[in-house]
C-alpha positions in Angstrom: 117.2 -70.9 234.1 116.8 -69.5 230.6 119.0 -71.5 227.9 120.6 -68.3 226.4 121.7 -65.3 227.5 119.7 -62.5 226.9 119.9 -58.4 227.5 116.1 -58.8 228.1 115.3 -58.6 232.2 113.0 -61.3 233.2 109.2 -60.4 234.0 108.0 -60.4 237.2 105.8 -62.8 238.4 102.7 -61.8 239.1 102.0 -61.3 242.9 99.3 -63.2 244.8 98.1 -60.4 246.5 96.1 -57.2 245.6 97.5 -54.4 243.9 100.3 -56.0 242.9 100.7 -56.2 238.7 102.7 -58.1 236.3 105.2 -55.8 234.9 105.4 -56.7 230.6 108.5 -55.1 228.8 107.9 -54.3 225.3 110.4 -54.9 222.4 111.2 -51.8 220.5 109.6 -51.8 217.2 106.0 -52.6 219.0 105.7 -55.4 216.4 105.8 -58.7 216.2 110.0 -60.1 215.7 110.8 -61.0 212.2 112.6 -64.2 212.0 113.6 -64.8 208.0 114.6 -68.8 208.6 110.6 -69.0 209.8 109.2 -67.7 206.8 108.8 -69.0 203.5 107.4 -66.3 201.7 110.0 -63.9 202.6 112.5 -66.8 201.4 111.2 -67.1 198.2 110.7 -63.4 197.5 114.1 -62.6 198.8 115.3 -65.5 196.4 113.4 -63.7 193.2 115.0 -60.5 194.0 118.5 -62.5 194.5 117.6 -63.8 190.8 117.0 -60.2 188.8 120.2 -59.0 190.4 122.5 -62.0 189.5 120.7 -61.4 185.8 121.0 -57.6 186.0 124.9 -57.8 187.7 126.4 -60.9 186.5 125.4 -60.2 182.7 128.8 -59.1 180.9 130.0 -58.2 184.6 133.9 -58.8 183.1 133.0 -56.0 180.1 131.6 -53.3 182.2 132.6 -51.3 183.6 136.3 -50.4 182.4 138.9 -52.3 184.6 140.5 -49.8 187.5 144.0 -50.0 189.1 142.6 -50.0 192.6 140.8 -53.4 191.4 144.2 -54.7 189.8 146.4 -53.6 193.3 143.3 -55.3 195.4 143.5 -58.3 193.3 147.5 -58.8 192.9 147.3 -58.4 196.8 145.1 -61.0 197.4 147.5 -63.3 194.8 150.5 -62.2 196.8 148.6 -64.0 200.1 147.8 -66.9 198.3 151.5 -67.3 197.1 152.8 -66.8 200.4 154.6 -63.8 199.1 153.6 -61.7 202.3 150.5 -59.2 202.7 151.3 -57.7 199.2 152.8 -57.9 195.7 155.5 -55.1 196.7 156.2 -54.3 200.5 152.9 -53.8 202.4 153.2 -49.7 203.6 149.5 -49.6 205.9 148.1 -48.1 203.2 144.5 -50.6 204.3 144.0 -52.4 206.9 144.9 -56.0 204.8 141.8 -57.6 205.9 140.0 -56.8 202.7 142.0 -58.3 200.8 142.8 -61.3 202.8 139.1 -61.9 202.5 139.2 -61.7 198.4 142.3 -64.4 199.3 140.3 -66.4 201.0 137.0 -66.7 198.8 139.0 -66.9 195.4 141.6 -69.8 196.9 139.8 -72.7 195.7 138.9 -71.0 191.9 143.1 -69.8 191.8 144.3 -73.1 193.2 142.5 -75.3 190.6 142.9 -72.6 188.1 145.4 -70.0 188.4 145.2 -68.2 185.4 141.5 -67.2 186.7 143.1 -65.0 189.3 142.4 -61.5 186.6 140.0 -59.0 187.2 137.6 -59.6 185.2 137.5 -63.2 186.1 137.2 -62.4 189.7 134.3 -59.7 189.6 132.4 -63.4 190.0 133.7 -62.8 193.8 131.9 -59.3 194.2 128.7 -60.4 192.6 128.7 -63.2 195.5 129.0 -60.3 197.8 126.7 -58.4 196.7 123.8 -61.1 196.9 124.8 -61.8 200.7 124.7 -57.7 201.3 121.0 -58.0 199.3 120.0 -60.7 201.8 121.4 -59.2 204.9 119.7 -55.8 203.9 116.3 -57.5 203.2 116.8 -58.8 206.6 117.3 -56.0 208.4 114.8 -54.2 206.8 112.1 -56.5 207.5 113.3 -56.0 211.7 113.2 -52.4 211.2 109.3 -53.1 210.8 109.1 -52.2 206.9 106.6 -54.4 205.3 107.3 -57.5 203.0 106.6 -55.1 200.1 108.8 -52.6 201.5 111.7 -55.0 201.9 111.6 -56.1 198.5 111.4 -52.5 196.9 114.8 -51.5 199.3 116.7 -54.5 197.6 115.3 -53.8 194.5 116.7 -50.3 194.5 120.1 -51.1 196.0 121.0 -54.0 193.3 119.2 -53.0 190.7 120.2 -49.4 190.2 122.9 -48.6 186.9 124.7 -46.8 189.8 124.9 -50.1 192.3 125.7 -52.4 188.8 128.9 -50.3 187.9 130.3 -50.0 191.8 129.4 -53.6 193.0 130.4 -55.4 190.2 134.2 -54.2 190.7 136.3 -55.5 193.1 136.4 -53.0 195.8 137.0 -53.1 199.5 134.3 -51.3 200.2 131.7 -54.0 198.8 133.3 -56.0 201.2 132.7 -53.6 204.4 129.5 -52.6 203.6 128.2 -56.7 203.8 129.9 -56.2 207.6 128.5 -53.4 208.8 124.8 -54.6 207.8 125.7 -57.7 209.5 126.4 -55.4 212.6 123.3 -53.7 212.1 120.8 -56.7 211.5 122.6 -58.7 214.6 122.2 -54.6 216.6 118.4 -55.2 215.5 117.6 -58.6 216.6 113.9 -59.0 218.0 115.6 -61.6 220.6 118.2 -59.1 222.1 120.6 -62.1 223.3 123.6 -60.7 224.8 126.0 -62.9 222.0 124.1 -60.6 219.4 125.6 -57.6 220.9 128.8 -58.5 220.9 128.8 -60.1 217.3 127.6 -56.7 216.2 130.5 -55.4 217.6 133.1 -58.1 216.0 130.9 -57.5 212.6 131.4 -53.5 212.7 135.2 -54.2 213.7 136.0 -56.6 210.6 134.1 -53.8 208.4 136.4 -51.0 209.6 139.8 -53.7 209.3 138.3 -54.1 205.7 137.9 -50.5 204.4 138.7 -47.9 206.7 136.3 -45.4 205.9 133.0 -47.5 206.8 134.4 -46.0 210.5 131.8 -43.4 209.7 128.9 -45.8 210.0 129.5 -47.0 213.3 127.8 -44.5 215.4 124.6 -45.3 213.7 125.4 -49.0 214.3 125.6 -48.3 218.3 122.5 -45.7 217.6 120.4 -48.6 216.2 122.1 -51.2 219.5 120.6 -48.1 221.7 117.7 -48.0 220.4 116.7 -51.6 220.2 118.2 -52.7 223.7 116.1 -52.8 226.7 116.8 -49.7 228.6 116.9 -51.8 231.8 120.5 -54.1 230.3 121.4 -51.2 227.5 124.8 -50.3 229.5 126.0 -54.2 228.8 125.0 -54.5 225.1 126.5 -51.2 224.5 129.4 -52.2 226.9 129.8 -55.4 225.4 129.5 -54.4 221.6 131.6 -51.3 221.8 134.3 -54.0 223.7 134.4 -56.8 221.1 134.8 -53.7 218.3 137.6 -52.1 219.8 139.6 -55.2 221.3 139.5 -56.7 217.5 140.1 -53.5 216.0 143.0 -53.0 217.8 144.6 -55.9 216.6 145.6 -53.9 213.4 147.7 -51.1 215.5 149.1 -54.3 217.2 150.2 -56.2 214.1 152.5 -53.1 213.4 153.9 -52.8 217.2 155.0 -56.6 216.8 156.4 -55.8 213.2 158.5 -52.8 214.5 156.3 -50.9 212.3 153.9 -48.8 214.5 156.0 -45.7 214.5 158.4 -44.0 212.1 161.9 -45.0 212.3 164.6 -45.4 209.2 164.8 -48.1 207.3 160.7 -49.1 207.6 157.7 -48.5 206.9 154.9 -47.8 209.6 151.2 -47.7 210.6 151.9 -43.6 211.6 153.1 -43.4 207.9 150.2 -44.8 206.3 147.7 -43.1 208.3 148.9 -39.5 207.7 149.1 -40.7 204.3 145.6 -41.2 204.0 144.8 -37.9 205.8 146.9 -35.5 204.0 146.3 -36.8 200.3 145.9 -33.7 197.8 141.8 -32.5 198.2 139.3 -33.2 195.9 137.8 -29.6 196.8 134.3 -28.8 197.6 131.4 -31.0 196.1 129.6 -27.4 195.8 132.4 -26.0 193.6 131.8 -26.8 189.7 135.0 -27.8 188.3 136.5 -29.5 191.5 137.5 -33.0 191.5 135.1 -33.7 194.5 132.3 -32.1 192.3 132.9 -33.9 189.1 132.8 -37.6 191.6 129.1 -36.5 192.5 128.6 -35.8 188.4 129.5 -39.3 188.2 127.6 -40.9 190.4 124.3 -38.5 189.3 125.6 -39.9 185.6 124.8 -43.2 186.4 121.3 -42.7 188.9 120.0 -39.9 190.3 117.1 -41.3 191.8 118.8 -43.6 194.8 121.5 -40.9 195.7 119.3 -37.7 195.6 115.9 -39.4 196.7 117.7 -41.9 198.9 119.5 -38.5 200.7 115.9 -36.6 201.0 114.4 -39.8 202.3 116.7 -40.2 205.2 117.2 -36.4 205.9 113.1 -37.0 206.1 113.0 -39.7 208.3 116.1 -38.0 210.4 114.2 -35.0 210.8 110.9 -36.4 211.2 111.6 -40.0 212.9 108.3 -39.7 214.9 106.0 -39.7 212.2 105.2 -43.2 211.8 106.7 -46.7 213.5 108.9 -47.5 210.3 110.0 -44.1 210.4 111.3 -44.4 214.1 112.5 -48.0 213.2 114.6 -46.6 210.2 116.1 -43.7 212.6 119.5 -45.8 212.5 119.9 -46.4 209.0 118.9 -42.7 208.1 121.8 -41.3 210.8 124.4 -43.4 208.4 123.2 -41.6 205.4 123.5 -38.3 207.4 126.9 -38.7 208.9 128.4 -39.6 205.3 126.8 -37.6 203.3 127.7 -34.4 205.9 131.7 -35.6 205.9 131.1 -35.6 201.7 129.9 -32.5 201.9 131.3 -29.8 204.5 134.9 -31.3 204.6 137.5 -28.5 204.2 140.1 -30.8 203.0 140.7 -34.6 201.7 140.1 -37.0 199.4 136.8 -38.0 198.0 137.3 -41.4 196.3 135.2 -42.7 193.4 133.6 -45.4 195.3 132.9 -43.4 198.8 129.3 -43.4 197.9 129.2 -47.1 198.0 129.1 -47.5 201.8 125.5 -45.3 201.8 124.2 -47.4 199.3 121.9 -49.8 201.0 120.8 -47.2 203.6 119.8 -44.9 200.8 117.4 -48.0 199.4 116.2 -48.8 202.7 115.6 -45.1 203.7 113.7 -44.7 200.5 111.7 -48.0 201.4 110.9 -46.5 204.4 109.7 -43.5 203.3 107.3 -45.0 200.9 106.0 -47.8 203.4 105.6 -44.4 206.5 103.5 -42.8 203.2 101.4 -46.1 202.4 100.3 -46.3 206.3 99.7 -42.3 206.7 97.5 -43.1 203.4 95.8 -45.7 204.8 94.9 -44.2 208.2 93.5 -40.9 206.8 91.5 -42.4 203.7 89.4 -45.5 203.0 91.6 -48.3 202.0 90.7 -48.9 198.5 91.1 -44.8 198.2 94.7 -45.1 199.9 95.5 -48.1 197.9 94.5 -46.3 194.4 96.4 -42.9 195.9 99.7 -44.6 196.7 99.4 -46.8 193.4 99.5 -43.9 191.5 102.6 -42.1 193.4 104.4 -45.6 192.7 103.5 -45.5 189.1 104.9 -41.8 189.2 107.7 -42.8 190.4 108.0 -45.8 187.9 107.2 -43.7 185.0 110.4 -42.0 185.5 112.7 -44.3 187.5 112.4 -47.3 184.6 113.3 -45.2 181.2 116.6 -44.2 183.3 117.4 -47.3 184.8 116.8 -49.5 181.8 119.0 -47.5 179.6 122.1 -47.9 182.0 121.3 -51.2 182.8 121.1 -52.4 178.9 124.4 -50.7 178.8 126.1 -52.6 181.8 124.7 -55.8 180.1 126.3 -55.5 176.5 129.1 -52.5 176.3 132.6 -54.1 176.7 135.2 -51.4 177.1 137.5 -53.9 178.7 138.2 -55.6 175.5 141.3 -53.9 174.4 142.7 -54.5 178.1 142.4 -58.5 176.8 144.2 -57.6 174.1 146.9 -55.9 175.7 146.9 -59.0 177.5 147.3 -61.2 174.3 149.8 -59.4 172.6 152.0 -59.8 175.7 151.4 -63.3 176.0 154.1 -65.2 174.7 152.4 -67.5 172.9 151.3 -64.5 170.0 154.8 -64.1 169.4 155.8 -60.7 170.1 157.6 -61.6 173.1 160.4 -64.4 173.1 161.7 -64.2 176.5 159.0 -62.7 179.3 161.0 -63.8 182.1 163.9 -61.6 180.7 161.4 -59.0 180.1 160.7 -55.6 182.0 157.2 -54.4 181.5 155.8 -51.3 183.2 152.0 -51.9 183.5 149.0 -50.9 185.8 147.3 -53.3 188.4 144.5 -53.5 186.0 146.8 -55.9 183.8 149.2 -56.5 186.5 148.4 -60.4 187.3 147.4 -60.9 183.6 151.5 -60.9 182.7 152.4 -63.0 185.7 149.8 -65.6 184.6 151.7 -65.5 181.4 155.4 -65.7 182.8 156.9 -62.5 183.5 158.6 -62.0 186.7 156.5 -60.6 189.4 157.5 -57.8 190.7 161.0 -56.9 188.4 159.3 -58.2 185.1 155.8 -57.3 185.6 156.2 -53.8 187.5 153.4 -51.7 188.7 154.3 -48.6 187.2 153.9 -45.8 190.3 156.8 -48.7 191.9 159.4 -47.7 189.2 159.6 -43.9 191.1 158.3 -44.9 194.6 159.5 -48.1 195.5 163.5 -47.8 195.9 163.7 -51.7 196.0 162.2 -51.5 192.2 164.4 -48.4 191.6 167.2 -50.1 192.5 166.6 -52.8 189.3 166.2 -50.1 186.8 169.9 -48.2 187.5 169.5 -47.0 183.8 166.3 -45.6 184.4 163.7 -45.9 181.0 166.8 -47.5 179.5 166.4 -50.5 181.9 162.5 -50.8 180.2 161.3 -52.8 177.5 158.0 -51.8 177.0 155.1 -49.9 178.8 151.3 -50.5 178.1 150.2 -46.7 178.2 146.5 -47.3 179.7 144.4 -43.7 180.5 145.6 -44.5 184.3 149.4 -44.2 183.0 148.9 -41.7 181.3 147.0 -39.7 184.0 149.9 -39.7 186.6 152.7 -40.2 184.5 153.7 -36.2 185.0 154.0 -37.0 188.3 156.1 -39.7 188.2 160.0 -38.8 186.5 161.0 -42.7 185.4 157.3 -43.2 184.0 157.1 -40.4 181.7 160.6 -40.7 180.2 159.8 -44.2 179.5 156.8 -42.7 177.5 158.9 -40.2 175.5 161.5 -42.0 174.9 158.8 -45.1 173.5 156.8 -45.6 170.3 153.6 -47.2 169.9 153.6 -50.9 168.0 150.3 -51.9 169.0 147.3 -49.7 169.9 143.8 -50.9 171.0 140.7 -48.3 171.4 140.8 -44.8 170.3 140.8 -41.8 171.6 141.7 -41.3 175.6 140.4 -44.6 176.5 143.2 -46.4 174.4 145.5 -48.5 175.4 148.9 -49.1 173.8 151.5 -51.4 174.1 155.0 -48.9 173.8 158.5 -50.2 173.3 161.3 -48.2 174.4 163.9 -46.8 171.8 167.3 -47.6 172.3 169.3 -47.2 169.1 171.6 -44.6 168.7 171.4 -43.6 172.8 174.0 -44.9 174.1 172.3 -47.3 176.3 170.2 -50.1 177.0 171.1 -53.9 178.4 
């Protein structure tokens, strides 16, 4: 009896008599199984590539890039968990699945608990750049059972955390960083050389915890149970499919359930509800088409071409490439899975009719855009080497690499120098300051009505102003009628707002928000231009109002 379950089918003994053969089942890549605990070299390189991106990331990683409010909400989440305070700073409304944040929770406890005014965003980028090292391991690993060479490996980490585009999305603290690390755990454990029935099913429970982290990775999971498929004995693929495709859905379903318990699966008055939050989601305004120059959709692709055009637009050739072609070399057949991912997103990006296309979509395709790339390179080295002499081949594909160099480096260097030394969040620190009681311009924060965006959110709590009625997000002052219901005088009810661009964006759509702008004056301003930030009181003399 074996001592581990396995999907692999025993071999046949061979038979004593004649014309009887010993039937030999042969793991799909035909080459030998990687195993990263059993080799040192690929330790130590992996440990060098860890090295350049904690240099390249964690350099100034709380200056660059400019604090969001979708990092401040994830954040003040995660302290709301950590205070007991429920699944949220305001009522939780199934906008996520909480899991994401629960997980920031969880890995910042020990820093918050020890010290709690360490619980900002810039502070807890630290978190993400964690994060991102485990995704770099897991993605050497998984290329390295996909059959890419050592060298190969290397070069797809090296292109998913070293490019200016991976530096300004991973080092902010994003749900999707989170899901992506899941969902390459699902795919290395859907790859493993030794096929044990446990992997399976992990891969399963991996790809579940990535959807319950950011909702969106949903669109990777097909090439997940492509890459099970393909790696799986034909002879026991029905139960590693069965079984992976069961531990995914019977965790994932424990979100839907969460709300059924709560009362809040379905509409009903008085509550929020899963049905709510998902229609939400689908029927938020469109970006428009990526193809149409002006849209909002088209202008995200600008940004993410702003920062690196190599990894998106030679990542999405090499997996279209390896989709189309998968046949033309082992890596290229081994890569099959992680080029399908890159298809399926980039198709939704592209020929959706309606939706949302959200800054940091293009995270999730990251690391299969690296590894496709690897792929590509290492299917070209061996195509080189079967059709020329070796030192010929070697000097051939030395000089495409150098071509590729020769333009990649200038590029990458210049956004990565500025990742490493701009600081565009300094005049969010000294928003911060000025509020802090301790500069003087506020006596009494606990008395004190602010309306300010996640980004700063946790920053005033830290400093003593009431969470929630002190400290107020500002979109809660028009959508939340809990806060509405503290501010009966409207702006009146305000002392002061710290105008940041995100205010100032949606204000027009938000009635309390923008009178509390008009009817405000700036007496501290930090930046210029439409990146500043101000610190606004309100006006109340000769109005007839205020408390």
């Amino acid at each position: 009896m074996t001592s581990a379950l396995t999907t692999d089918p025993p071999r046949h003994p061979a038979a004593s008599g004649p014309g009887h053969r010993t039937v030999a089942f042969t793991p799909f890549p035909p080459s030998p199984p990687f195993r990263f605990w059993a080799s040192r070299t690929d330790q130590w390189l992996c440990l060098a590539l860890l090295a350049a991106i904690t240099a390249v990331q964690g350099v100034n990683i709380g200056g660059f890039p400019t604090f969001s409010d979708d990092e401040g909400t994830y954040l003040s989440q995660a302290w709301a968990i950590q205070q007991g305070q429920g699944l949220a700073h305001y009522e939780y409304w199934y906008d996520h699945p909480p899991l994401g944040w629960l997980q920031i929770a969880l890995l910042t406890w020990l820093p918050a608990l020890l010290v709690p005014e360490s619980m900002t965003v810039g502070s807890v980028r630290a978190v993400m750049l964690c994060v991102t090292l485990v995704t770099g391991v897991l993605l050497y690993v998984l290329a390295r059972r996909l059959a890419l060479p050592r060298w190969a490996a290397a070069l797809a980490v090296a292109l998913f955390g070293l490019s200016p585009l991976s530096v300004e999305l991973h080092r902010q603290i994003f749900l999707d960083n989170i899901a992506v690390a899941w969902v390459l755990a699902a795919f290395v454990l859907a790859a493993s050389p030794s096929r044990h029935l446990w992997h399976h099913f992990a891969a399963g429970l991996c790809a579940a915890v990535a959807v319950l982290s950011k909702e969106t990775i949903l669109l990777a999971l097909p090439a997940v149970l492509f890459t099970l498929w393909r790696h799986s004995h034909r002879d026991t693929r029905k139960f590693a499919v069965t079984g992976a495709l069961t531990s995914c859905v019977l965790l994932g379903l424990l979100y839907p359930l969460y709300a059924m318990l709560n009362g809040e699966l379905l509409p009903g008055r008085g509550h929020v509800s899963l049905w709510e939050g998902v229609v939400y989601q689908l029927s938020r305004p469109g970006s428009g088409s990526v193809f149409v120059d002006g849209s909002d959709a088209n202008k995200v692709v600008d940004s993410w071409l702003y920062y690196d055009t190599v990894l998106p637009a030679a990542g999405l050739a090499a997996a279209v490439l390896l989709a189309a072609g998968h046949r033309w070399s082992v890596t290229a057949r081994a890569s099959a899975g992680p080029a399908f991912a890159v298809v399926l997103l980039a198709s939704v990006a592209a020929f959706r009719t309606s939706g949302y296309l959200p800054d940091m979509y293009i995270i999730q395709a990251l690391p299969f855009l690296a590894l496709c790339l690897a792929a590509v390179a290492a299917s070209v080295h061996g195509l080189l080497r079967r059709s020329m002499p070796r030192a010929l081949a070697a000097a051939a594909f030395g000089l495409l690499l150098a071509a590729g160099a020769s333009y990649t480096v200038p590029h990458w260097y210049a956004g990565t120098r500025t990742a490493m030394t701009a600081d565009p969040n300094a005049r969010f620190r000294a928003a911060a300051a000025w509020l802090d009681p301790s500069a003087g311009n506020v006596t009494d924060p606990a008395r004190t009505r602010v309306l300010v965006d996640d980004a700063l959110w946790t920053d005033l709590v830290h400093s003593g102003y009431t969470p929630g009625t002190g400290a107020i997000w500002f979109y809660k002052a028009d959508l939340d009628p809990a806060v509405k219901a503290t501010l009966p005088g409207g702006w009146r009810d305000v002392d002061h707002i710290v105008s940041t661009p995100t205010v100032r964006r949606d204000a027009p759509d938000l009635p309390t928000v923008a009178d509390v702008l008009e009817h405000s004056e700036p007496v501290a301003t930090f930046g210029e231009g439409p990146q500043r930030v101000e610190i606004r009181t309100v006006r109340r003399t000769g109005d007839g109002g205020g408390r």
